[in-house]
TIDRENFI-606419 format. One line per field, with one value per residue (C-alpha): residue number from 1; residue in three letters; x, z, y. Coordinates in Angstrom, 2 decimals. Layout:
N
seq <- [NUM,...]
type <- [ala,...]
X <- [X,...]
Z <- [Z,...]
Y <- [Y,...]
***
This chain:
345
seq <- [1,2,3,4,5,6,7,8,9,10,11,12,13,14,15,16,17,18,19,20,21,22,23,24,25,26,27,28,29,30,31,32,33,34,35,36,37,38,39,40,41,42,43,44,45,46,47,48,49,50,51,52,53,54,55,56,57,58,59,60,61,62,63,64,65,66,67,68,69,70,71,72,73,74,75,76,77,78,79,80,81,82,83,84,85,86,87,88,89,90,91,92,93,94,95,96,97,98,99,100,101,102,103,104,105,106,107,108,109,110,111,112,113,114,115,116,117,118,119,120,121,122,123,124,125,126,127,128,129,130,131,132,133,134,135,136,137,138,139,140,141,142,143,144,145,146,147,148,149,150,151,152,153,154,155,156,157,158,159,160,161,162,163,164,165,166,167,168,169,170,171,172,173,174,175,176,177,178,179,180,181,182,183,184,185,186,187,188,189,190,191,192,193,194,195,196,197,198,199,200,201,202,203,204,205,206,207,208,209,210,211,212,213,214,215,216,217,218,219,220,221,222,223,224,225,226,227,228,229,230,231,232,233,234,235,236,237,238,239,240,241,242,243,244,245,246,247,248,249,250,251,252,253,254,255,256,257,258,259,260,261,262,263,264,265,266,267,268,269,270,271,272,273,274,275,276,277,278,279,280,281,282,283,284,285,286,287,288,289,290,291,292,293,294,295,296,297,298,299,300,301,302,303,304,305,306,307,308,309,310,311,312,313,314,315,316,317,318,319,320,321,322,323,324,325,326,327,328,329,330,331,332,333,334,335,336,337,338,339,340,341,342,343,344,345]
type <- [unk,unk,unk,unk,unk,unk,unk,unk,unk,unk,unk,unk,unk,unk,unk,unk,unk,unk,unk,unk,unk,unk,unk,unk,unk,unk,unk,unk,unk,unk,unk,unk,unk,unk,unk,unk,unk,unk,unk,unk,unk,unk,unk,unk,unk,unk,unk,unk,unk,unk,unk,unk,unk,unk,unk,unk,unk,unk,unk,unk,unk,unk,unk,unk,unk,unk,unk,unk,unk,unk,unk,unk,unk,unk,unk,unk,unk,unk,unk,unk,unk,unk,unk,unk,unk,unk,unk,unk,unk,unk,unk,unk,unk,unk,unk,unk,unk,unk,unk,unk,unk,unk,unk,unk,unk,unk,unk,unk,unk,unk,unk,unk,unk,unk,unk,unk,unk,unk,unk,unk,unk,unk,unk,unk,unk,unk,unk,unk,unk,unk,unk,unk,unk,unk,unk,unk,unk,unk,unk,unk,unk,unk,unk,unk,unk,unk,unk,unk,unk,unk,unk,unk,unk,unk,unk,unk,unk,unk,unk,unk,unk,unk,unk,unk,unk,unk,unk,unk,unk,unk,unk,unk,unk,unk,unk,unk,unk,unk,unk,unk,unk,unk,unk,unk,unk,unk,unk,unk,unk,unk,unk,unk,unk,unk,unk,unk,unk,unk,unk,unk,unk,unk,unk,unk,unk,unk,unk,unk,unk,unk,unk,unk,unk,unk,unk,unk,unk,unk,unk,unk,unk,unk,unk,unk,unk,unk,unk,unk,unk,unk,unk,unk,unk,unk,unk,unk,unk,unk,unk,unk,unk,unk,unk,unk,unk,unk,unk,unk,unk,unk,unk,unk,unk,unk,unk,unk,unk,unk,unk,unk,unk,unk,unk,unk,unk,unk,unk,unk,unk,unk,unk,unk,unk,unk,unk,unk,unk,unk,unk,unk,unk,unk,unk,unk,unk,unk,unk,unk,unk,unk,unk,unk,unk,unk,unk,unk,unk,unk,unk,unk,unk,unk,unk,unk,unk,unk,unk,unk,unk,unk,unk,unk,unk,unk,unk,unk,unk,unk,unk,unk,unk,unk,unk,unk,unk,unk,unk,unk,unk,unk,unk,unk,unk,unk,unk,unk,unk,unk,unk,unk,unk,unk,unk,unk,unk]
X <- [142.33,139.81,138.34,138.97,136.54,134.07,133.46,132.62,130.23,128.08,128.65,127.23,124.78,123.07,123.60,121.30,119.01,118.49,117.73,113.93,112.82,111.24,109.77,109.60,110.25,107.99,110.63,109.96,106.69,104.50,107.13,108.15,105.15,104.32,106.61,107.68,104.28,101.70,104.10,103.94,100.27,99.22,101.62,99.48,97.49,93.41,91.31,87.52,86.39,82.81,81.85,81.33,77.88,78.03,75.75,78.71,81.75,84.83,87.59,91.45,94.78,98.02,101.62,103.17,107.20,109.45,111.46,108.84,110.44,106.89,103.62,101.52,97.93,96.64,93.40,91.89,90.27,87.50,86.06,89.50,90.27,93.53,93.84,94.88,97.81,100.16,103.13,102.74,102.73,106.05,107.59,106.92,106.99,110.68,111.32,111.16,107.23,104.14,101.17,97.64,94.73,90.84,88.22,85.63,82.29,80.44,83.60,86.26,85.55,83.47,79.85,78.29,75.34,73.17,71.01,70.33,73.36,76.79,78.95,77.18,79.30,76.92,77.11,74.82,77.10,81.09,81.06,80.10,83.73,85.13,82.94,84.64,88.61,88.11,86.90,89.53,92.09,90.25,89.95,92.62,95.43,95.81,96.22,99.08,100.72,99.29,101.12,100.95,104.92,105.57,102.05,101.70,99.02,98.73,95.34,94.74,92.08,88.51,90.69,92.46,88.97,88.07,91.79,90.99,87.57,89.09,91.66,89.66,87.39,90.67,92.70,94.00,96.59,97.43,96.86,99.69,103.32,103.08,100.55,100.43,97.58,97.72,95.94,92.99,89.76,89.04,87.30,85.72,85.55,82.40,83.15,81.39,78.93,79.73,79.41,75.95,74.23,76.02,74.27,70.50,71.28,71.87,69.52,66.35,67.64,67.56,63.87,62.31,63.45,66.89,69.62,71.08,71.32,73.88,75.30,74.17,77.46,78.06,77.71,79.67,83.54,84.06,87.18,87.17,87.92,90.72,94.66,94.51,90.85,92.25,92.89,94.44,98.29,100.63,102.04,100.68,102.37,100.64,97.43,97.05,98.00,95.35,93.06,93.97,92.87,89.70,89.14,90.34,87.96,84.71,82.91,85.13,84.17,82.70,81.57,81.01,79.41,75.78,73.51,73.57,77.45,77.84,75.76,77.62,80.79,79.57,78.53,81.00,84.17,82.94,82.92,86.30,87.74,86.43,87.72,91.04,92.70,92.47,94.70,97.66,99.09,102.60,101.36,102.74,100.21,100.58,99.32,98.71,99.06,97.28,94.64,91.46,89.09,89.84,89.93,93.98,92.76,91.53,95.05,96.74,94.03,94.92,98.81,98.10,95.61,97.06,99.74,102.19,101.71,103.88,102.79,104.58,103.35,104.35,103.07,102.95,100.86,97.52,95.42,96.77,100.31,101.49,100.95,102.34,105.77,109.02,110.42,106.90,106.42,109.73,110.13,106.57,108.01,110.98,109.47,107.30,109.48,111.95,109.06,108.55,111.51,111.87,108.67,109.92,110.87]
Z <- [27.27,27.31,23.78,25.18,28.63,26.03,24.13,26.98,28.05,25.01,24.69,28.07,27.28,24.08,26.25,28.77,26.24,23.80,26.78,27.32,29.91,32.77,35.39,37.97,39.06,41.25,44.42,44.77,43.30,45.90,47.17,43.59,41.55,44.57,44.90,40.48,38.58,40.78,40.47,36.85,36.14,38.32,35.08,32.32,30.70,31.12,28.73,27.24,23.55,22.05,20.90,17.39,17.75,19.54,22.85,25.43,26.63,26.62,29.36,27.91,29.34,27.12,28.38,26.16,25.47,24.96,21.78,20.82,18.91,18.59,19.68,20.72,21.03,23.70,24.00,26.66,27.11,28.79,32.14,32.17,32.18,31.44,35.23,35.27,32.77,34.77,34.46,30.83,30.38,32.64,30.71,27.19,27.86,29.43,26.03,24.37,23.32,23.62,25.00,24.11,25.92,26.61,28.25,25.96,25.88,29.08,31.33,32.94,33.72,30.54,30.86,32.03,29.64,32.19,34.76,36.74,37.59,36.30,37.00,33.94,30.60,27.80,24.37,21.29,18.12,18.29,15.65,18.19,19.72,16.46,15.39,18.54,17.83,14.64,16.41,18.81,16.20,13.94,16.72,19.48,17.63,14.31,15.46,17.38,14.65,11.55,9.50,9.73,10.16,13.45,15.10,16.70,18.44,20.88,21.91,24.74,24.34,23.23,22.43,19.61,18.65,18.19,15.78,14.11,13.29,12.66,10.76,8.36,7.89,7.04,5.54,2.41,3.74,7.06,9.83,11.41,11.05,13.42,15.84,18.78,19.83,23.13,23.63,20.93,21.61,18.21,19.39,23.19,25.44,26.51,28.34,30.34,27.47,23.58,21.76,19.86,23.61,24.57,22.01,22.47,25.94,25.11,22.56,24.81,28.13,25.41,23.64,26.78,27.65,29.95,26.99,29.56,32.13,33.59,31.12,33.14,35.65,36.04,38.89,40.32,40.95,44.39,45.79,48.38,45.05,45.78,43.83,43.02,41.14,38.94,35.26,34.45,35.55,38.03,39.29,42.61,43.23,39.97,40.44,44.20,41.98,39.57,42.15,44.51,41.26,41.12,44.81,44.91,41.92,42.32,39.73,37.06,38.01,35.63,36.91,33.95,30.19,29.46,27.48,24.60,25.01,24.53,21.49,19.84,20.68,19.27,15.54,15.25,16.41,13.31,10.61,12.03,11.64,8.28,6.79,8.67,5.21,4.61,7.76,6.16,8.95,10.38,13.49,16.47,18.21,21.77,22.76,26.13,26.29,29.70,28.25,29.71,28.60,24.66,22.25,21.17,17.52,16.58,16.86,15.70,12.39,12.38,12.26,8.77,7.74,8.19,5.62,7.61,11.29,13.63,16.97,19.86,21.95,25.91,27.24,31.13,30.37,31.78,29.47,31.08,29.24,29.91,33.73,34.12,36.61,35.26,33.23,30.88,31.13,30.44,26.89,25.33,26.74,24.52,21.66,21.66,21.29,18.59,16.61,17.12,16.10,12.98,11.80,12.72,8.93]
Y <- [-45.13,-42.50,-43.72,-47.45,-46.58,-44.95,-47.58,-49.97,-48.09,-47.74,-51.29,-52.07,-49.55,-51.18,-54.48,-53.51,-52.03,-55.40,-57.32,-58.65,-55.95,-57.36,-55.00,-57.62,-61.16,-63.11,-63.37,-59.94,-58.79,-57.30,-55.05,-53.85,-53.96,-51.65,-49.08,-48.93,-50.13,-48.68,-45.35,-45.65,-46.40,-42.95,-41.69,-42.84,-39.93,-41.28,-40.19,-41.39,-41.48,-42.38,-46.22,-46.42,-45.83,-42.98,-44.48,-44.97,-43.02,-45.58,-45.26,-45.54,-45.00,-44.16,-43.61,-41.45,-41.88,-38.47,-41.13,-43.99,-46.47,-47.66,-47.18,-50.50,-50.85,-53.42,-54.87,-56.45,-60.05,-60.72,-59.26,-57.46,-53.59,-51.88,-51.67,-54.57,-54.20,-52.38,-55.06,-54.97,-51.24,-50.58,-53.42,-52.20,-48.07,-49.06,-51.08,-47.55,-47.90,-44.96,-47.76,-46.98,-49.22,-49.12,-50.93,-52.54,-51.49,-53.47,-53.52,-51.97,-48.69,-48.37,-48.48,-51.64,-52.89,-55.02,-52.52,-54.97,-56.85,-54.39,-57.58,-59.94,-59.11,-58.82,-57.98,-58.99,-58.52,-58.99,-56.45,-53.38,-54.39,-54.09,-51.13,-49.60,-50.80,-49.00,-45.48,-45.90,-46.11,-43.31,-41.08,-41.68,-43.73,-41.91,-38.38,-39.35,-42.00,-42.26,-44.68,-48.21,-48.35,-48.65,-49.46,-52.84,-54.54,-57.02,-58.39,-61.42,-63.92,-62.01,-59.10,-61.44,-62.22,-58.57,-57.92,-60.31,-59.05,-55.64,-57.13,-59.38,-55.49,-53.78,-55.92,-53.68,-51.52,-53.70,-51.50,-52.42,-53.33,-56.36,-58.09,-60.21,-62.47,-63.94,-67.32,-65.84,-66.76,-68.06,-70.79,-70.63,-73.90,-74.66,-77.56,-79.44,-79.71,-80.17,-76.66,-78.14,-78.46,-75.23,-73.26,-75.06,-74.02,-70.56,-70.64,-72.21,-69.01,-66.46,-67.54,-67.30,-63.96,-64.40,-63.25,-60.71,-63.28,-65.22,-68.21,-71.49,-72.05,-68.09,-66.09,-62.89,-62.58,-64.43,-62.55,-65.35,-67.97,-70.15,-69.85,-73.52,-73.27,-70.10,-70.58,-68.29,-68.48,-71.04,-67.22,-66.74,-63.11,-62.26,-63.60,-61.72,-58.58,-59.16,-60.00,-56.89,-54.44,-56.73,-55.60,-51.95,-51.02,-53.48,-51.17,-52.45,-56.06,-58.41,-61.95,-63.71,-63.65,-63.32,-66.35,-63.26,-62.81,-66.75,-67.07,-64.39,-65.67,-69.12,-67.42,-64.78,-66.66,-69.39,-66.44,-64.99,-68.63,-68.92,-65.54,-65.42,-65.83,-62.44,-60.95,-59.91,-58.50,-60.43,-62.08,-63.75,-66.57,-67.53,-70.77,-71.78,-75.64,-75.88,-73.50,-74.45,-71.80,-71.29,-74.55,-74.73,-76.33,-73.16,-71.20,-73.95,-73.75,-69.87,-70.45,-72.56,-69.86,-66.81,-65.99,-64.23,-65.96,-67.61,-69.99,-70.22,-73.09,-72.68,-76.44,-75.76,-72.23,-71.46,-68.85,-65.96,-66.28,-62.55,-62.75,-66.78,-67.53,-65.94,-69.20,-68.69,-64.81,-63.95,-65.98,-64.58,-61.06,-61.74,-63.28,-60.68,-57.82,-59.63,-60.11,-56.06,-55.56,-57.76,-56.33,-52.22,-51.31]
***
């Protein structure tokens, strides 16, 4: 009997363990992600590291697990910073992974690259963001795991731009054992003009002197921006969450890109596309199907490209896949960390 009882329970044990963790659900949300994930971010470890070029002092955050079955790097998209990531993080670390994250160069609570307007994201070359992957994983990554077994990625819209840039530089040994790219922006939308006038648009602001400057149609983050405009997610516990971090830590706010940060996006998402061939990396592409700000060709083109890749198509998602309702969220959670776990040995 005693033997019999035992045995149930480590049944029931490794049960509860294989299950898709999910920290939250959205009947519930403010109150939990309240009293568990805010808890659990005030955990994570901070820490800053140089850029690759030694000018700015990036801000990270890594939760550090006592028996990793994994360590995961996650990169940010766009106007984001890891702040914002606290859902993910609880989910994952209570999976059994050690989390590593930063904020980019130009937001978060990295340094901001305009003077005269901190909220207007900015960058030149897409290469100083993968410059900066690659000292992050030289400098923070590797002393704490340095094999390629066992390290995964996962990297949401301009963050899958910047793996893939990474990847296509270091393709031979893969530096990791698996990656996921959430709704990549391989491919931006420029919509409501065709991406020729987008770029003599661009082009024309930055000639006569106003690179740094809002893209035409930008402006600052409007906390007073309606749910129903957001395109991001149809969760509107997790969209007040994301918005409340917005709010609570204005100097990590960024409005929108630059005419310079559009123009590079234009050229160097084109050469990513074209050399995409030589990720050999497993991946895992999410698609948003109600995706209005990335061009869903592009990670379709990627899927056929890739040698090792996967797509997973969720219809009814906005871009923001990893914060969308429960019925979305919950499936690329799970997806996600079966493909983890296929790709572990």
């Amino acid at each position: 009997m005693i033997f019999f009882l035992r045995a149930v329970c480590i049944l029931i044990a490794l049960f509860v363990c294989i299950q898709p963790c999910r920290a939250i659900s959205e009947g519930n949300y403010a109150s939990t992600y309240k009293s568990a994930v805010i808890p659990f971010m005030k955990s994570g470890e901070r820490f800053s590291f140089r850029s690759a070029d030694g000018k700015y002092t990036l801000s990270g955050i890594r939760f550090i697990h006592p028996q990793p079955k994994g360590v995961i790097v996650i990169l940010n998209g766009f106007s984001q910073t890891w702040l914002q990531y606290g859902e993910l993080f609880y989910d994952l670390y209570h999976q059994g992974y050690t989390l590593l994250s930063y904020d980019h160069r130009g937001e978060g609570l990295s340094p901001h690259l305009v003077p005269f307007n901190s909220q207007i994201g900015s960058i030149d070359h897409f290469k100083k963001y993968a410059d900066d992957l690659n000292a992050f994983m030289e400098n923070v990554v590797h002393p704490i795991h340095p094999s390629s077994k066992g390290l995964f990625l996962i990297a949401n819209s301009m963050g899958g731009a910047i793996a893939a840039l990474y990847l296509e530089q270091h393709a031979s040994p893969p530096p990791f054992s698996a990656i996921v790219l959430s709704a990549p922006m391989f491919q931006i939308n420029t919509q409501p003009y065709p991406e020729w006038l987008a770029r003599f648009i661009v082009g024309g602001a930055r000639f006569v002197g106003l690179g740094r400057h809002y893209a035409i149609g930008r402006h600052d983050f409007n906390p007073e921006a309606p749910y129903a405009d957001n395109a991001l997610t149809h969760s509107l516990p997790r969209w007040q969450a994301d918005r409340e971090v917005k709010i609570l830590h204005p100097k990590t706010l960024v409005g929108g890109p630059s005419n310079d940060w559009v123009n590079a996006s234009l050229s160097e998402t084109g050469k990513i596309r074209s050399q995409e061939s030589s990720i050999t990396v497993p991946a895992l592409i999410f698609e948003a199907g109600n995706d209005q700000l990335v061009i869903n060709q592009a990670e379709s083109e990627a899927k056929a490209t890739i040698p090792h890749a996967k797509l997973v198509t969720f219809p009814e998602s906005k871009h923001g896949i990893l914060m969308e309702k429960d019925e979305i969220r919950n499936k690329a959670m799970g997806a996600m960390t079966r493909f983890f776990e296929d790709n572990s040995h």
